[in-house]
ROFI-743468 format. One line per 5 residues: number of its first residue (from 1); for each residue x, y, z of N, C-alpha, C. Coordinates in steps of 0.1 Angstrom, whole numbers. Each point is the difference from the previous one (the first is absolute). Example, Ala and Ser with C-alpha at 12.3 -4.5 7.8 and 13.67 -1.06 7.14 Angstrom:
BEGIN
1	132/-57/78/-9/12/0/9/12/0  -4/11/-7/9/11/0/-8/11/8
// end
This chain:
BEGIN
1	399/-103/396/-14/2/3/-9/0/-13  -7/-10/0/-9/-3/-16/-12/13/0  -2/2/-9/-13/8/-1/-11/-4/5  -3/-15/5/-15/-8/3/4/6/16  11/-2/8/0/3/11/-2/17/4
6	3/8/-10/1/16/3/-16/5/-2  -7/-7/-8/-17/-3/-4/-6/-8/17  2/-6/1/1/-9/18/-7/9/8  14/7/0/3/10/11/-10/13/-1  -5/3/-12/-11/15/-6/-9/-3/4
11	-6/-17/-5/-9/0/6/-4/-4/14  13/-4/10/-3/-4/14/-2/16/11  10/10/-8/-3/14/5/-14/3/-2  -7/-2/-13/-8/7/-3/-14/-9/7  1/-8/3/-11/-12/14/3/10/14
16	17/0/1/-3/7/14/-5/15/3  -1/6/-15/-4/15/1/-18/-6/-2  -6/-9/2/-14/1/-2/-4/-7/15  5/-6/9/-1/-5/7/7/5/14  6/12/-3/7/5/12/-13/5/9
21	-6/12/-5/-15/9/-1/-9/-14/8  0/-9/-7/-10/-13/6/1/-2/16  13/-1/3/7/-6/9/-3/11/14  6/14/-5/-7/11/12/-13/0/0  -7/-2/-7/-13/2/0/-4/-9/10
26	1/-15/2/1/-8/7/2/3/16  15/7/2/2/2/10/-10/10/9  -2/13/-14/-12/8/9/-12/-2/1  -4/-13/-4/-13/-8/4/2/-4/11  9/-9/3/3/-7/8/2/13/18
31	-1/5/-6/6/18/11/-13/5/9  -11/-3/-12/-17/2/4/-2/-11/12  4/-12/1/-1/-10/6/1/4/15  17/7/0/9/4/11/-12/8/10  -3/11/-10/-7/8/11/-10/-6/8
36	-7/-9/-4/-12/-5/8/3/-11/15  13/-4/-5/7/-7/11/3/8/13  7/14/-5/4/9/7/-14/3/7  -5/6/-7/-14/2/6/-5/-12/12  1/-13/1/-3/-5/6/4/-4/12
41	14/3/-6/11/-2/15/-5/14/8  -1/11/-3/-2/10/10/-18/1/3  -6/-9/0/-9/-3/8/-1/-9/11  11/-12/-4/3/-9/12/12/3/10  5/12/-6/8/11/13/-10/6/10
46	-11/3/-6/-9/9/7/-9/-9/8  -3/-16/-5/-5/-5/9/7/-5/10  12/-5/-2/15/-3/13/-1/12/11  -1/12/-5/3/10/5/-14/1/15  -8/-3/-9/-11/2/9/-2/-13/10
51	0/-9/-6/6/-9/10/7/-4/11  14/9/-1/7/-3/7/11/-8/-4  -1/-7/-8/15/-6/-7/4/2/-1  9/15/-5/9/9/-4/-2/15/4  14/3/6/-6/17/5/5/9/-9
56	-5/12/3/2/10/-4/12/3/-14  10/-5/9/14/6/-4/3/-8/-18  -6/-8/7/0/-14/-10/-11/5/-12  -8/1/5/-14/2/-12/2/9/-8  10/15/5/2/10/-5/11/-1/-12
61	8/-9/6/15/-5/-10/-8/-7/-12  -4/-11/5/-11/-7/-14/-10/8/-11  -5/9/7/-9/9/-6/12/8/-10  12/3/5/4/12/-14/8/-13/-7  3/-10/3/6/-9/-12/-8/-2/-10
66	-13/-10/7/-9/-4/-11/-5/16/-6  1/11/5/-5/11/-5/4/5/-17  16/-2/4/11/1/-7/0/-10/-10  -2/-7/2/-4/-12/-12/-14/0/-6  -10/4/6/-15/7/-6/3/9/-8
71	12/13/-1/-4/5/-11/10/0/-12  11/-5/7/7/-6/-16/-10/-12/-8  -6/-5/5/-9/-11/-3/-11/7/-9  -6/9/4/-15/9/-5/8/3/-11  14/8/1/4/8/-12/3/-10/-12
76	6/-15/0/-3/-4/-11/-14/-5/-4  -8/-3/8/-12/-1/-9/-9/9/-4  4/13/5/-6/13/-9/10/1/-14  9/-7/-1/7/2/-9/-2/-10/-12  -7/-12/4/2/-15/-8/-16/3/-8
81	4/-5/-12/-13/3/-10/-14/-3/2  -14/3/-5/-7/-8/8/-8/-10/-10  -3/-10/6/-1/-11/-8/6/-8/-9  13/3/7/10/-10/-3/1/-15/7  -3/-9/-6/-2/-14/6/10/-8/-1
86	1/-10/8/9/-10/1/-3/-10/-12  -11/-4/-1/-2/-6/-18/4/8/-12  0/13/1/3/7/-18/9/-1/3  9/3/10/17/1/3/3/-17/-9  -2/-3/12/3/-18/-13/-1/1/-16
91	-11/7/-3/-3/-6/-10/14/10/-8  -1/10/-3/5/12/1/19/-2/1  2/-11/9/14/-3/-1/-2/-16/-10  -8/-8/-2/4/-16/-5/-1/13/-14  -8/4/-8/-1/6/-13/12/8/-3
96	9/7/14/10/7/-4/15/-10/-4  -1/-12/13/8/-6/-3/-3/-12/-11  -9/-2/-8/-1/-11/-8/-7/8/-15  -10/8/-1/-4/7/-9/10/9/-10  10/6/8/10/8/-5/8/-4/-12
101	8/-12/11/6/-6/-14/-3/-8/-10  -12/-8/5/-11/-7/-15/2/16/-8  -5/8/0/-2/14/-3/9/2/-10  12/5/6/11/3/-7/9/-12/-8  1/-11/2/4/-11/-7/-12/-3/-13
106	-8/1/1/-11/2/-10/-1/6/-10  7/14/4/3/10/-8/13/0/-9  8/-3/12/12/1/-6/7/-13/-11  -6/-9/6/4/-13/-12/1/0/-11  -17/5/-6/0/-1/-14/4/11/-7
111	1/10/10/6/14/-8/19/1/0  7/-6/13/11/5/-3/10/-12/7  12/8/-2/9/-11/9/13/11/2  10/-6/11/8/6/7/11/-9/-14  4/-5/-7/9/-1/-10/-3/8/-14
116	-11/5/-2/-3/7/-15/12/11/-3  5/4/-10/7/6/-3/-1/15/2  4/11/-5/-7/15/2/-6/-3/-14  -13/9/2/-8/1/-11/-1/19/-5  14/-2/-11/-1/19/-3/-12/4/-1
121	2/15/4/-8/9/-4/-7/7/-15  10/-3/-10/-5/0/-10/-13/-9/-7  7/-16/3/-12/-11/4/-11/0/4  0/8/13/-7/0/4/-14/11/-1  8/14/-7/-10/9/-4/-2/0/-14
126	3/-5/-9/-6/-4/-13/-7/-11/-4  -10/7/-9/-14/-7/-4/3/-14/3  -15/-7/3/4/-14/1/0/-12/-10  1/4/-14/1/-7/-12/9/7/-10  8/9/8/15/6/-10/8/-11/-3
131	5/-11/6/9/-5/-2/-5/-15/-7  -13/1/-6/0/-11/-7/0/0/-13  11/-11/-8/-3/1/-11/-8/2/-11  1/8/-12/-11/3/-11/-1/-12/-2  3/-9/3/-6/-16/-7/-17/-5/9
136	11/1/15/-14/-5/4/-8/11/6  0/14/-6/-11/3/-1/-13/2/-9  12/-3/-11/-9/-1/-17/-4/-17/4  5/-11/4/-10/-10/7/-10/6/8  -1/5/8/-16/-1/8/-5/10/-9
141	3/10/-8/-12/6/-10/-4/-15/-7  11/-8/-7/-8/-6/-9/-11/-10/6  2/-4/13/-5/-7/7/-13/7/2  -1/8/3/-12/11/4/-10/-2/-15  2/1/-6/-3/-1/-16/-3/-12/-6
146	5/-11/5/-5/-11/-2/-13/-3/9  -2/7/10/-11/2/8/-10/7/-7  1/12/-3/-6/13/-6/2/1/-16  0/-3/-7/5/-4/-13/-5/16/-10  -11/10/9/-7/6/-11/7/9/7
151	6/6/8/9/11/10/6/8/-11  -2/9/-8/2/4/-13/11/9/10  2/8/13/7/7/2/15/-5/5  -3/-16/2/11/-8/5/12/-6/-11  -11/-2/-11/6/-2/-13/7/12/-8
156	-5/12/4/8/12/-7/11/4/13  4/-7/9/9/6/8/11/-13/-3  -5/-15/-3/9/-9/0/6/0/-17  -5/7/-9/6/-3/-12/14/8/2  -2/11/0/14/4/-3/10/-4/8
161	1/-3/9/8/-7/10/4/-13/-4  -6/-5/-6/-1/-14/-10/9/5/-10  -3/8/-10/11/5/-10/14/1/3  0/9/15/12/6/2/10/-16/8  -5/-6/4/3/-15/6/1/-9/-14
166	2/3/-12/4/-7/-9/-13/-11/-5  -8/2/2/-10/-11/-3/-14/7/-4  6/3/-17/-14/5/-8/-10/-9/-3  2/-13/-2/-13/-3/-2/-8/-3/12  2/2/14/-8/1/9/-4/12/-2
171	8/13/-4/-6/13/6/-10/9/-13  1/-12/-18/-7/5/-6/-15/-11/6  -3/-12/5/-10/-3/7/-5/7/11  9/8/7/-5/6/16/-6/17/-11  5/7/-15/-8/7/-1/-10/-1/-10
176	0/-14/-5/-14/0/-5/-8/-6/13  3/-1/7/-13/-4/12/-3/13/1  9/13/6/-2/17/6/-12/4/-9  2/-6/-14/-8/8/-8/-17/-7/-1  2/-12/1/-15/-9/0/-1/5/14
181	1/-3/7/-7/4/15/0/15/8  12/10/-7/-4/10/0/-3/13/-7  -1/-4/-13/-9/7/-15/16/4/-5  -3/2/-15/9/6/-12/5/15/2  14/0/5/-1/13/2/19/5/-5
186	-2/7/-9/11/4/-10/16/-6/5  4/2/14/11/0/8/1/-14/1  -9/-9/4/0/-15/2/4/-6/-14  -5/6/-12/6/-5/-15/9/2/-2  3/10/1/15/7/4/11/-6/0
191	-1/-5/16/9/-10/8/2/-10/-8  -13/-9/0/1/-13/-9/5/2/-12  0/10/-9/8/-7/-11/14/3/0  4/10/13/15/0/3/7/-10/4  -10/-10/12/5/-18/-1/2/-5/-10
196	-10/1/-8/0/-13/-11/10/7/-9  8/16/-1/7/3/-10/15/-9/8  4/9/8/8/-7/13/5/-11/-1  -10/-10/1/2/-14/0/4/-5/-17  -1/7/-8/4/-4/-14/8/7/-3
201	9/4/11/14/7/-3/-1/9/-5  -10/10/1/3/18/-4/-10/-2/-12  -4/-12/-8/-10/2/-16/-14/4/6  -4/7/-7/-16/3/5/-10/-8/-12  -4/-13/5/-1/-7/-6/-19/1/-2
206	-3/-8/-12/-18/5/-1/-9/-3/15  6/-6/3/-12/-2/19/5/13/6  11/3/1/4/17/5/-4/9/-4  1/2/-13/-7/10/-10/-14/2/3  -11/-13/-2/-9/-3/3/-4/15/15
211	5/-11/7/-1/11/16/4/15/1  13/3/-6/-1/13/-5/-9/9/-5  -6/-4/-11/-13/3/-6/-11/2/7  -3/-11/7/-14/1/10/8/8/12  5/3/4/8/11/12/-5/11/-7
216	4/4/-11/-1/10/-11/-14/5/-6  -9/-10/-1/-12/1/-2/-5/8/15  4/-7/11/-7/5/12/5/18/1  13/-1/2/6/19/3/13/-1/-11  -9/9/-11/11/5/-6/14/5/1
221	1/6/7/12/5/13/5/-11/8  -1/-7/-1/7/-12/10/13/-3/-10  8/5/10/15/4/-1/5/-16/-5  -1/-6/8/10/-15/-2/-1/-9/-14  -16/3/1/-8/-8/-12/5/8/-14
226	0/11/3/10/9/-15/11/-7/-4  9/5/10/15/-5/-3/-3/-17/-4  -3/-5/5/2/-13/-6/-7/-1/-15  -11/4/0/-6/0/-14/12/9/-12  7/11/8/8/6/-12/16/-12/1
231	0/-9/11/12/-10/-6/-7/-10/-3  -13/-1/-2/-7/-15/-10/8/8/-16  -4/10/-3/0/10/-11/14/0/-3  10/3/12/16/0/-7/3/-15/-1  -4/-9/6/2/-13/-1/-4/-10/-13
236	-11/10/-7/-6/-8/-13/5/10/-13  11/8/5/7/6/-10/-8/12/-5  -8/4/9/-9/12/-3/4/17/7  12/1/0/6/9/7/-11/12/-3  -1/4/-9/-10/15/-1/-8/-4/14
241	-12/-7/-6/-8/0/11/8/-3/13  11/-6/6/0/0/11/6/20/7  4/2/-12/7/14/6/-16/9/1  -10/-3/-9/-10/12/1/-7/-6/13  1/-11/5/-7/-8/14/7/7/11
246	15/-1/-2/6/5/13/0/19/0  3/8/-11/-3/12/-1/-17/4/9  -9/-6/-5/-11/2/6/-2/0/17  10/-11/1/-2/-2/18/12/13/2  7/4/-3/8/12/7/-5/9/-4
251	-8/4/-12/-8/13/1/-12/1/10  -2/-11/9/-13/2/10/6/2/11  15/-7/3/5/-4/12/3/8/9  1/1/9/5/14/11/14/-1/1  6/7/1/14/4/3/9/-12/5
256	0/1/15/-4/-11/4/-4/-15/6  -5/-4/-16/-8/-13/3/14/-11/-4  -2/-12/12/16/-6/2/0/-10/-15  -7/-1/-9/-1/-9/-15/9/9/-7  1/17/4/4/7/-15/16/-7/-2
261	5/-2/6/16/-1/-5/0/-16/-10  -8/-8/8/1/-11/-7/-8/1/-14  -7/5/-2/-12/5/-15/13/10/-7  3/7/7/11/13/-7/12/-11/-7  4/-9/6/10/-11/-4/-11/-7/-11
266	-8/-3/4/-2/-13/-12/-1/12/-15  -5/12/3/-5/7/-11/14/5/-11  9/3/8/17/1/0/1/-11/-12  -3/-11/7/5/-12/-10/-4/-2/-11  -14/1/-1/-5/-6/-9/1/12/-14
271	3/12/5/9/13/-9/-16/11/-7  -12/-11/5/-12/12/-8/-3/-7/-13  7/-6/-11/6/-2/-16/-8/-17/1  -1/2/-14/-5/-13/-3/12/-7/-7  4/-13/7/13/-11/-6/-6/-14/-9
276	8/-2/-8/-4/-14/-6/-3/-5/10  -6/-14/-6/-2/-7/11/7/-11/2  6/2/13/7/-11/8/17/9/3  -3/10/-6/15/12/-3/7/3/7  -11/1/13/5/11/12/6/-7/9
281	9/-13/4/7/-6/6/8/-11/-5  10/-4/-5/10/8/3/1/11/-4  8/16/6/1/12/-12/5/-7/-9  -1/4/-10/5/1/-15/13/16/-2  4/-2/-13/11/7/-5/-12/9/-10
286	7/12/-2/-3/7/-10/-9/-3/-13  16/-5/-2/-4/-8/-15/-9/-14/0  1/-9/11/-6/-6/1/-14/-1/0  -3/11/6/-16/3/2/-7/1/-15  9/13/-8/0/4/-13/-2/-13/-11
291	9/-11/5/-3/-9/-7/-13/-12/3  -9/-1/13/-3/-5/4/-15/4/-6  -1/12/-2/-15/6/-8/-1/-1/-12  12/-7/-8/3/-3/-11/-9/-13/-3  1/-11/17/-6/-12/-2/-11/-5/-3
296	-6/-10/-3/-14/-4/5/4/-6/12  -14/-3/7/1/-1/11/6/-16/4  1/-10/-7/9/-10/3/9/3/4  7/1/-13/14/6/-2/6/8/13  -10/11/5/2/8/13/4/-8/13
301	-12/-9/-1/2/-7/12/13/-12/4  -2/-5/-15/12/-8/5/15/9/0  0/14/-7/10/3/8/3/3/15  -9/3/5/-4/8/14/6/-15/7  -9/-14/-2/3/-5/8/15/-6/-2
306	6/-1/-12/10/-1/-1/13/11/11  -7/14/2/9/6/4/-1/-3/16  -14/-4/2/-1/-3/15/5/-15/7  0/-11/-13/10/-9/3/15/1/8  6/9/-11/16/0/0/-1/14/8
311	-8/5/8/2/6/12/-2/-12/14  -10/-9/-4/1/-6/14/11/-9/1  4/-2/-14/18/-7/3/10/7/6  -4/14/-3/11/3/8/-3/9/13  -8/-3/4/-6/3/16/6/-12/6
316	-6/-14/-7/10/-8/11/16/-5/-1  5/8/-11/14/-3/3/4/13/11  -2/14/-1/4/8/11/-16/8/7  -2/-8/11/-14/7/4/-2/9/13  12/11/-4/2/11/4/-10/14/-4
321	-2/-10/-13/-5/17/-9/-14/3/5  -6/5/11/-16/5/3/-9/5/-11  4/13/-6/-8/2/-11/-1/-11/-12  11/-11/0/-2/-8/-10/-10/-9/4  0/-4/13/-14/-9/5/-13/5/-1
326	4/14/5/-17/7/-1/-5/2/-14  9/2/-11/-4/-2/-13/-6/-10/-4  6/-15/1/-7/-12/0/-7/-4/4  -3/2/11/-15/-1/5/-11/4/-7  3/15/2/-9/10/-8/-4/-2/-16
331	10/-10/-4/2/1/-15/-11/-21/-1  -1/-5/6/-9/-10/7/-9/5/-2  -4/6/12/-15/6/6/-7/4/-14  5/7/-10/-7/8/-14/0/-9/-10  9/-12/4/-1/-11/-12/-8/-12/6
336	-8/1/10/-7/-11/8/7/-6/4  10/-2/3/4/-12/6/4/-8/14  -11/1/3/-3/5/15/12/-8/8  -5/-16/-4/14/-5/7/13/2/1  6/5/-11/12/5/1/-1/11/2
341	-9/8/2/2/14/7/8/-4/19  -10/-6/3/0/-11/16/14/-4/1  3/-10/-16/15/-8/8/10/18/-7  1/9/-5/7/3/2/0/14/10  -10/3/7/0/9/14/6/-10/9
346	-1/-13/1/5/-13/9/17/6/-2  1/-5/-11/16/-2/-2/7/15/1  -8/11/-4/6/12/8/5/3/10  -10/-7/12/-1/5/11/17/-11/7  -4/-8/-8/12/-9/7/14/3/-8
351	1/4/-9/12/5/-5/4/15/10  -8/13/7/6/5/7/-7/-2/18  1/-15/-4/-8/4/16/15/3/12  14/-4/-5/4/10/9/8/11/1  -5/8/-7/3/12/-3/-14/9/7
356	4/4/5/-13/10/10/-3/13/-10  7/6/-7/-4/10/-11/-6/-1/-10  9/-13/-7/-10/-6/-15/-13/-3/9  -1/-9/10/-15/-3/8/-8/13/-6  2/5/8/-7/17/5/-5/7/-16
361	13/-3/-9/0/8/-16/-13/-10/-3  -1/-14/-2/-10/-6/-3/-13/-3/0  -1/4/15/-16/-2/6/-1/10/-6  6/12/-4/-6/17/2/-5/-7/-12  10/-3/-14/-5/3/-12/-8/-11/1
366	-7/-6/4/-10/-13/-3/-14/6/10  4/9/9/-10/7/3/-10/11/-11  11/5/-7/-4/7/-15/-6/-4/-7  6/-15/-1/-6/-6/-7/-21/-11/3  -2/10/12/-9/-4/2/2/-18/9
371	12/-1/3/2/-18/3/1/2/19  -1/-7/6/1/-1/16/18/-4/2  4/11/4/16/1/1/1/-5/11
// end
């Protein structure tokens, strides 16, 4: 038995439950009729009678039949509605039998079908745009925005989303639009020069700096714009200043506030002390150091980078060693060298990518290091 036929059948019940009601009603119309017949027969008893056509015995039998039929007759049309007509009845049955199912087929077509699958409950009571991808819903923002171009509140909701979806240079354009269309305001600078640091592999480069600064100009206290200003500072070999930058933000900070551990680390590192410059990555030895202040500053450097050479030789013969990578990086970052800062977080990440602990040891120390782990 198909489901079209069990549908058939609902609706042929559901005709006869509108049209049963029609049907008596009919009859006790038709009932009003009776009596008047009745009625007329026992007048033409009474003229027989008087006549002579029929006697007595006769007229009397006639009189209680047609009597007997007079008031079962009265009783249904005291019973049958009034103004009930033989035209609404028609009408009243073609609409029930033809109107119904136009009705219900109407409805039911474009909404459903007897093969659709079950549609869970979870499905069905969660939001109605949970299950669409962050892609295409960061499409219809951006679409919305190519409409609205000055939406300064659309542009500050699609940047970071844009960052975190891997694509900074859409999301440092989506927050220089936040800021042109919805004014200069410390937090928006903020952001932006965390893209543009981000995207240059952890260096806080002069367009970052730049933004730092005007964040900085706007609220002193703007937590983000610190820290990065005190790693422009450990980055250009200026460790003092970056330790009295990050000291400052923990002497204001509340207990707490979720930056202290990562400020508490950077401040850890950089030791408070002022180092030659270019010193402080790779560590150095004792004596080494001792002899290194001996140098002029050539001489310094080309040791340094000499030492940082014949460390990345030997990162890629065994590239197990985590602190040896996070040294090299770090020991990049202070000597500019932005690119090879890049290919060697690259080649880190693939020398333990499978190792789930060196992973984990990595990102942490490159998170210290101020880099996107």
């Amino acid at each position: 038995m198909t489901p079209w036929f069990v549908f058939a059948l609902m609706t042929a019940a559901a005709i006869f439950a509108v049209l049963l009601p029609l049907g008596l009603g009919a009859r006790k119309a038709a009932s009003g009729e009776e009596v008047a017949v009745y009625k007329d027969q026992l007048a033409e008893i009474e003229r027989d009678l008087s006549s002579g056509l029929i006697g007595k015995a006769e007229a009397e039998a006639a009189r209680v039949e047609i009597g007997r039929r007079l008031l079962a007759a009265a009783d249904q049309a005291q019973d049958a509605p009034a103004g009930n007509s033989l035209g609404m009845r028609r009408i009243a049955a073609v609409l029930a039998l033809v109107g119904l199912p136009v009705v219900v087929l109407g409805v039911y077509l474009p909404l459903g079908s007897p093969l659709l699958p079950d549609f869970p409950l979870v499905a069905r009571t969660g939001p109605s745009n949970g299950s669409q991808p962050l892609e295409a819903l960061v499409n219809q923002v951006e679409q919305h925005l190519q409409k609205n171009p000055t939406d300064a509140r659309g542009w500050n909701v699609l940047a970071p989303v844009l960052a975190r979806l891997g694509r900074p240079d859409d999301a440092i354009r989506a927050y220089r639009n936040a800021i042109t269309y919805g004014g200069d305001k410390a937090a928006l600078r903020a952001d932006l020069g965390e893209v543009i640091t981000a995207s240059a592999g952890g260096v806080v480069t002069a367009d970052a700096k730049t933004e730092f600064e005007r964040a900085h100009a706007l609220d002193a206290d703007e937590p983000k714009s610190n820290y990065f200003l005190g790693l422009a500072a450990e980055q250009d070999g200026r460790k003092t200043d970056a330790a009295a930058i990050w000291r400052a933000m923990l002497a204001k900070a509340p207990a707490d506030a979720p930056w202290r551990p990562l400020v508490t680390a950077s401040l850890k590192r950089v030791g408070g002390g002022e180092a030659p410059a270019g010193a402080e990555a790779p560590a150095l030895p004792a004596e080494t150091m001792a002899a290194a202040k001996a140098m002029n500053d050539g001489d310094r450097e080309a040791m340094i980078r000499g030492m940082v050479d014949r460390l990345a030789t030997r990162l890629k013969q065994n590239g197990d060693d985590v602190e040896g990578w996070l040294r090299l990086v770090r020991a990049y970052m202070v000597m500019g060298d932005v690119d090879k800062a890049k290919s060697a977080l690259s080649e880190a990440r693939q020398a333990v990518a499978n190792d789930a602990e060196h992973l984990r040891q990595l990102n942490e120390g490159l998170k210290a290091l101020g880099l996107d782990g």
